[in-house]
GUGU-973523 format. One record per residue (C-alpha): x negated, y negated, z negated; residue in one letter. Coordinates in Angstrom, 3 decimals. Example, Ala and Ser with C-alpha at 12.3 -4.5 7.8 and 13.67 -1.06 7.14 Angstrom:
2
{drengu {-12.300, 4.500, -7.800}, A} {drengu {-13.670, 1.060, -7.140}, S} 
***
This chain:
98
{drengu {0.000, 0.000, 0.000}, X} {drengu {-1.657, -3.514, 0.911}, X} {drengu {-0.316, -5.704, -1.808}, X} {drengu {-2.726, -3.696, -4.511}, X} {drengu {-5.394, -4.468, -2.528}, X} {drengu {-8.140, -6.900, -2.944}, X} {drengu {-8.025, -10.030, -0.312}, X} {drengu {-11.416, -11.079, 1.143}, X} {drengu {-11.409, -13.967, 3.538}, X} {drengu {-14.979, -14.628, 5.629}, X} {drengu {-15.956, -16.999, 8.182}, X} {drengu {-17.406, -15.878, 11.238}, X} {drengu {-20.689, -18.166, 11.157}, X} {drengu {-23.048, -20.066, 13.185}, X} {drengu {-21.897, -19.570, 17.009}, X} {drengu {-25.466, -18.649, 17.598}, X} {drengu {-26.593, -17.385, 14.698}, X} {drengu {-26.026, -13.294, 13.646}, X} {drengu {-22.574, -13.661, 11.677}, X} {drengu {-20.629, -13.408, 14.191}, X} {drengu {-22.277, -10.177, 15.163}, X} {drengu {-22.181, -8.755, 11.338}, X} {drengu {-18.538, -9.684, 11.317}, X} {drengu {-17.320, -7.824, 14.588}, X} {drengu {-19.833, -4.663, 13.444}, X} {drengu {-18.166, -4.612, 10.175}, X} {drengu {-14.361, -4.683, 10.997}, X} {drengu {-14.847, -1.643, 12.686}, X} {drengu {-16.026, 0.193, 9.517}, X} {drengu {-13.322, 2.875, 7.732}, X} {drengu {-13.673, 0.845, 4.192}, X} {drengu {-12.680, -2.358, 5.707}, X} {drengu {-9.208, -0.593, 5.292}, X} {drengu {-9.301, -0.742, 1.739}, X} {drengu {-8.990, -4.650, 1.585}, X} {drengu {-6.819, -7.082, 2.949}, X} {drengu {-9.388, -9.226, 5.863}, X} {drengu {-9.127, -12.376, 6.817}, X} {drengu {-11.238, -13.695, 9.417}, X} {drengu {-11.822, -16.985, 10.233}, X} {drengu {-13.335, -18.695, 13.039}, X} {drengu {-13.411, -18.688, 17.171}, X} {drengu {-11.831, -16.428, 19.025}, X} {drengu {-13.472, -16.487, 21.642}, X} {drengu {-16.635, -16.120, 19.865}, X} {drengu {-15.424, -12.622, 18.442}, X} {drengu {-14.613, -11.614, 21.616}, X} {drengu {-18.011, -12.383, 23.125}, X} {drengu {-19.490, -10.378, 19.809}, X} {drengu {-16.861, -7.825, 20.513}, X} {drengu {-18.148, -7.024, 24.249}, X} {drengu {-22.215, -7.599, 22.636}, X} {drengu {-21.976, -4.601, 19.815}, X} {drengu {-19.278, -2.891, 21.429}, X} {drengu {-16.455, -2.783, 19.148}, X} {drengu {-12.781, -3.476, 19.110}, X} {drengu {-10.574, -4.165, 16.165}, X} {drengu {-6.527, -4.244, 15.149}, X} {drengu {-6.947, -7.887, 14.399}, X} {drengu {-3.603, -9.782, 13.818}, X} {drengu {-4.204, -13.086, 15.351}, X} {drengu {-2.172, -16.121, 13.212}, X} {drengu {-2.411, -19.559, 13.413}, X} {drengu {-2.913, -20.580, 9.630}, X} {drengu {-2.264, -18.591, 6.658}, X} {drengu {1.413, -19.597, 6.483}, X} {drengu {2.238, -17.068, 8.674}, X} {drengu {-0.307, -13.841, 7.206}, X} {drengu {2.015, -11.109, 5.271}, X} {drengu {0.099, -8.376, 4.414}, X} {drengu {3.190, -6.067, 4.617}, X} {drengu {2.417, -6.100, 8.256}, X} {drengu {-0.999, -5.390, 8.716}, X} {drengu {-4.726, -5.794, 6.239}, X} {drengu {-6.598, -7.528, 9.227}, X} {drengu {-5.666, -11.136, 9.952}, X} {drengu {-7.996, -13.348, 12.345}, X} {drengu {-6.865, -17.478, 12.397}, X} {drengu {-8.728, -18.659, 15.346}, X} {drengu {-9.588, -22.558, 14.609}, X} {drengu {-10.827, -23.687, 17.983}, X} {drengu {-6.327, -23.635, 19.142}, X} {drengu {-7.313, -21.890, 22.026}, X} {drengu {-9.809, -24.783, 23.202}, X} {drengu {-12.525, -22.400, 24.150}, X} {drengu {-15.759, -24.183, 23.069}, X} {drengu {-19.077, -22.562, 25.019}, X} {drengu {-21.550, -22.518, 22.984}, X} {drengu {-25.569, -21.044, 23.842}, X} {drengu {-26.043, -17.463, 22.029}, X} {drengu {-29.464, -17.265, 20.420}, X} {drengu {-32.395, -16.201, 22.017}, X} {drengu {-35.590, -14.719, 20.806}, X} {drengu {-38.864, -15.899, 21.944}, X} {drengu {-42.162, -14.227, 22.133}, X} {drengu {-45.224, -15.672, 20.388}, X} {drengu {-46.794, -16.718, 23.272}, X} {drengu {-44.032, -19.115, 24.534}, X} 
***
């Protein structure tokens, strides 16, 4: 039952840094299931981690928290941007010699 359990809310990070990547890795992990999740963030950006590590996830997409009910689901994603679809440069690593 979802209402005993715990609620964690996390933000998905730096665009360019490795949170977003963490985040999308870890949804997809069984003991996510035993908390409510709330992500917050870009949703594009989770979908560009998505297609990077590979993963998928039964993310219920709201606009604020007005409308989250855990009765319907433990994995809630409020995607800040409104749909504006920012691009934003993923991190790159450079050699030493660069």
């Amino acid at each position: 039952m979802t209402k005993n359990k715990i609620n964690i809310a996390m933000l998905l990070g730096d665009p360019s840094g490795i949170g977003p990547e963490l985040i999308s890795k870890l949804l997809s992990e069984e003991i996510t299931n035993k908390a409510n999740i709330i992500v917050i963030g870009e949703k594009n950006i989770l979908e560009i981690e998505n297609k990077i590590s590979g993963k998928s996830h039964n993310l219920k997409f709201v606009e604020n928290f007005d409308q989250i009910n855990f009765e319907d689901g433990n994995k809630f994603f409020i995607d800040v941007s409104k749909s504006k679809n920012y691009n934003y440069k993923l991190a790159e690593s450079k050699s030493k010699n660069e």
